[in-house]
C-alpha positions in Angstrom: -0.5 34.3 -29.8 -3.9 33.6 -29.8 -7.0 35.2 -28.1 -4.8 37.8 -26.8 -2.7 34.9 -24.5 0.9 34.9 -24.9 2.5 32.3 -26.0 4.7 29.8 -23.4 8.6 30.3 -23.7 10.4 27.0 -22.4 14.1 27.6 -20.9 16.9 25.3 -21.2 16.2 23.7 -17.8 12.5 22.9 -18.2 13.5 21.3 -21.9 15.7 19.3 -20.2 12.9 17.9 -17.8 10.2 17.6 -20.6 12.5 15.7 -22.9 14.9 13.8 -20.7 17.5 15.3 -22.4 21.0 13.7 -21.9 24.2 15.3 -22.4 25.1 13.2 -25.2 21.4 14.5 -26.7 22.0 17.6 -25.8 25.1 17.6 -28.2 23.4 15.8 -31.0 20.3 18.8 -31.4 23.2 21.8 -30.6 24.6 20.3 -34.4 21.3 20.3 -35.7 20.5 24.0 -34.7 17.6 22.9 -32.8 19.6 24.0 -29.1 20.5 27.9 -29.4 21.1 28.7 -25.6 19.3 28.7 -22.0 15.8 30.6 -23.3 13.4 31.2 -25.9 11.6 28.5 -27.0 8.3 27.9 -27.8 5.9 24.7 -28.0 6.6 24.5 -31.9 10.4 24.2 -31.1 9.7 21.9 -28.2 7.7 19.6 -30.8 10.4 20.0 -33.1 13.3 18.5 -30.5 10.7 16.0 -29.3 10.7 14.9 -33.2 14.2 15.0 -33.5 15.0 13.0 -31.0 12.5 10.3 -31.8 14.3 9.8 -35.0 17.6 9.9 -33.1 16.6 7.3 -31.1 15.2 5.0 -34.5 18.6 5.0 -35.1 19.0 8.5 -38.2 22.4 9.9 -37.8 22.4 13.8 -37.4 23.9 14.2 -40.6 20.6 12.3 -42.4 18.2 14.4 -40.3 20.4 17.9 -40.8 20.4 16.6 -44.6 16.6 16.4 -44.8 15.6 19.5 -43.2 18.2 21.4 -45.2 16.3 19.7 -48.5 13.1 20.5 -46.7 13.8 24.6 -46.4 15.0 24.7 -49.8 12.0 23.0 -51.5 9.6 24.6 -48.8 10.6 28.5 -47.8 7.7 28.8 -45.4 8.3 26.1 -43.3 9.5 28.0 -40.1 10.4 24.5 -38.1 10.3 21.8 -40.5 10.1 19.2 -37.8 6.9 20.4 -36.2 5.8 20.4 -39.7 6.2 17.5 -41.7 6.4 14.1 -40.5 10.1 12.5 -41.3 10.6 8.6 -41.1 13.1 6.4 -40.7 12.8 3.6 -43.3 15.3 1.2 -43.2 18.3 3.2 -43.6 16.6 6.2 -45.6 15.2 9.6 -44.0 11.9 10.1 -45.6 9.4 12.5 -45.2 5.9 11.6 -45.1 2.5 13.1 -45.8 -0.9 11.5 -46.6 0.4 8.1 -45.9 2.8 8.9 -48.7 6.3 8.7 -48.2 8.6 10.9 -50.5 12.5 11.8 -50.8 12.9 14.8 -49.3 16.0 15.7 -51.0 14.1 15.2 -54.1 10.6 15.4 -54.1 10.3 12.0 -55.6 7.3 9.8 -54.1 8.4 6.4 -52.5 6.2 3.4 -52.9 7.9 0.4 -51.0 6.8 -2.8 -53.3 9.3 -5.0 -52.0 6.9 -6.9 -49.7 6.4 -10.6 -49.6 4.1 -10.5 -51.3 1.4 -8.1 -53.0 -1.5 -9.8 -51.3 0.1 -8.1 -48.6 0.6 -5.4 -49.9 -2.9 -4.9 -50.3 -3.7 -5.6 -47.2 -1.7 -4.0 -45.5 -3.1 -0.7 -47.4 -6.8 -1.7 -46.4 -5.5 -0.9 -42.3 -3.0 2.4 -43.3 -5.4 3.7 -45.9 -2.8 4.3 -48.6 -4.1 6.5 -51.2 -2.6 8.1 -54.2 -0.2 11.0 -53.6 -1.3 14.1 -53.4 -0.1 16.2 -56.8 -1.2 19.6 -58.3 -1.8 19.1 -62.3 0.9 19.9 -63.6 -0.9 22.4 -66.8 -2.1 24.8 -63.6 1.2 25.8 -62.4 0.6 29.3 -63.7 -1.9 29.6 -62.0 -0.1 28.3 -57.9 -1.5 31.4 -56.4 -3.9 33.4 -58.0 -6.3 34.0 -55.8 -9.2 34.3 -58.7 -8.6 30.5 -59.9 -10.1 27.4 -58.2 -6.5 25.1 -59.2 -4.8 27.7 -57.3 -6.6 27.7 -54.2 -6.9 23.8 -54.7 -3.0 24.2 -55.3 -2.8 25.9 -52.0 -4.6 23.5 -50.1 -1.9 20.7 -51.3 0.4 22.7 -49.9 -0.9 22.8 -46.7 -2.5 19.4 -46.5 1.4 18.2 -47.2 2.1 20.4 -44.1 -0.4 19.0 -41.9 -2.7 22.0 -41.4 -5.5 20.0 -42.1 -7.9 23.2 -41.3 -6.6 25.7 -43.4 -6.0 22.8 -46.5 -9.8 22.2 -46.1 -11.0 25.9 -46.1 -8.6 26.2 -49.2 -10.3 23.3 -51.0 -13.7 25.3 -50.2 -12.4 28.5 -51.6 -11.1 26.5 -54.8 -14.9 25.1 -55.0 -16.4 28.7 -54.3 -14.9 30.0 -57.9 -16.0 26.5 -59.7 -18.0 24.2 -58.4 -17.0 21.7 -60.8 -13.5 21.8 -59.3 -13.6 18.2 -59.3 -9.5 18.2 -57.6 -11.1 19.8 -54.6 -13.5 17.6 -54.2 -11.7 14.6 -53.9 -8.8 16.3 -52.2 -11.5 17.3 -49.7 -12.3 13.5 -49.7 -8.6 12.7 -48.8 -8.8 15.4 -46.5 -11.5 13.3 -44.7 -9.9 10.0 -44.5 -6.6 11.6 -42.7 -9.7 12.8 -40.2 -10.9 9.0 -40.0 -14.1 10.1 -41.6 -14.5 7.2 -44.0 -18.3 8.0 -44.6 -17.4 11.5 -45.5 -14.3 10.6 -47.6 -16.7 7.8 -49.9 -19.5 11.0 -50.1 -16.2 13.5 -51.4 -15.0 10.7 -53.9 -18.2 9.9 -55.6 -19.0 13.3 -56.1 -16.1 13.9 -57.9 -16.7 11.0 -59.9 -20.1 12.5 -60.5 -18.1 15.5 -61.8 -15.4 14.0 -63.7 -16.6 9.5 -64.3 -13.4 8.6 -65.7 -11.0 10.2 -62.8 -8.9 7.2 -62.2 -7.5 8.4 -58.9 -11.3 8.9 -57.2 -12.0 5.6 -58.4 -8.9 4.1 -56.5 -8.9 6.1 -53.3 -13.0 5.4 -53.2 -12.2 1.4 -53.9 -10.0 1.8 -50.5 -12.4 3.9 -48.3 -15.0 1.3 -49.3 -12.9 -1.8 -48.8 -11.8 -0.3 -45.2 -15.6 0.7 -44.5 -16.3 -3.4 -45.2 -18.3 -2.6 -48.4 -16.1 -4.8 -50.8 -18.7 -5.9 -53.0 -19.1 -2.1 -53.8 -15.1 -1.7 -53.8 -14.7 -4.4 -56.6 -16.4 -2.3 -59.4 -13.9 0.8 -58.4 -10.8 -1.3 -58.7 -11.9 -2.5 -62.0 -12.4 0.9 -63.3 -9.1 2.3 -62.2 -7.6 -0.7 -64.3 -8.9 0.5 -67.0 -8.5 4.0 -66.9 -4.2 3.1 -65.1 -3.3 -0.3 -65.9 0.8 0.4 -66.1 1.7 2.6 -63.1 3.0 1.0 -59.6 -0.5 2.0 -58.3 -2.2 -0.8 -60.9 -0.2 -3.7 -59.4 -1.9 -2.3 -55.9 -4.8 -2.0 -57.4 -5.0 -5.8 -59.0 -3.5 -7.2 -55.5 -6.5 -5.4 -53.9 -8.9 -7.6 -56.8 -7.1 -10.6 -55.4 -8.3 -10.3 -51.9 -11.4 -9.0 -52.8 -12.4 -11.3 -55.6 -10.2 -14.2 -55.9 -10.1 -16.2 -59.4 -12.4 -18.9 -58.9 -14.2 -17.5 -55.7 -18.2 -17.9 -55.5 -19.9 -16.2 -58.2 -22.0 -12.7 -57.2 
């Protein structure tokens, strides 16, 4: 309810009209709890079915969806209608969940990153047009501190959460709050630079990421998420001294190999010197 405006309650018969909803469909969300009678459903639920049936239609079976959003309300208690929440995906024949251009397990938490491409020059450039940046993750030595209110890792904590949920307003005001109790929060910062490149505000994300590096120079992830804001932007040159860096600050991790395809389109062995 907002504004003092009650909320619209679909029934069964306008569902049917909105969605185009088969009997054969009709059957298929009944099993996955998403059908519960005539009456009594809201825009959030309609979203939910609409989402549902998408990934029907891609070809998920209703036991991979039902096993999903069953992992989903475990791992997440607040999620009230995990569909409308978080983005699920069919990938070949896996059910993954995705968030910040990051696809992860949802059965297991663990972050999926698909290197089985022709090749990693493709790879890299295929991240240049998605805007693939590195996962989202609270530090692992603030856990105590997930939601105290008086710490700036928990409300940076926080605003993972809901940036992972798609509540891109409240994950921002969180990342605020987190730099309100320390301003060197460096996290916040460039989570509040991710923030802005889910928004499509590339100038805004680059201003975020070098102020965190301002905060914290050898913070290998701002170096590669600012390395792909610039190389989208069309600032390469610029993008080539980022890459480097994170290469020397990461060179093992999964991320490395996409950061050293990234040098290869950007500055080729034997291209024309600077």
């Amino acid at each position: 309810m907002s504004g003092g405006q009650a909320e619209r309650i679909y029934g069964m018969r306008e569902l049917t009209r909105i969605l185009t909803l088969t009997p054969r469909r009709i059957g298929q969300l009944r099993r996955l709890d998403l059908l519960r009678g005539d009456s009594g459903y809201t825009f959030r639920d309609l979203l939910a079915l609409r989402a549902a049936g998408s990934l029907l239609d891609a070809g998920a079976s209703v036991r991979q969806i039902r096993q999903a959003l069953d992992a989903l309300r475990r791992t997440n208690p607040g999620l009230e209608q995990p569909l409308a929440e978080i983005r699920l995906v069919l990938d070949g024949s896996r059910l993954l969940a995705q968030s910040d251009r990051v696809k992860f397990d949802p059965r297991t938490g663990q972050t999926v990153l698909d290197l089985d491409t022709p090749s990693l020059e493709e790879a890299a450039a295929a991240t240049l047009v998605t805007g693939l940046v590195r996962p989202l993750a609270p530090p692992v030595e603030q856990a105590e501190t997930w939601f105290d209110p008086t710490y700036a890792a928990a409300w940076n904590n926080l605003g993972l959460l809901l940036h992972r949920m798609g509540r891109l307003d409240e994950a921002g005001k969180a990342y605020e709050s987190a730099l309100d109790q320390d301003a060197t929060c460096c996290e916040a910062v460039y989570n509040l630079g991710s923030l802005a490149e889910d928004r499509g505000d590339l100038d805004d994300a680059v201003r975020c990421y070098r102020q965190a590096l301002d905060l914290s120079p050898d913070y290998a992830d701002a170096h590669f998420n600012l390395a792909g804001a610039l190389a989208r932007g069309g600032r390469a040159d610029e993008a080539i001294a980022h890459w480097q860096r994170y290469l020397e600050l990461d060179s093992g991790s999964p991320w490395a190999r996409i950061a050293r395809a990234h040098l290869e389109v950007l500055d080729p062995p034997g291209g024309p010197p600077e």
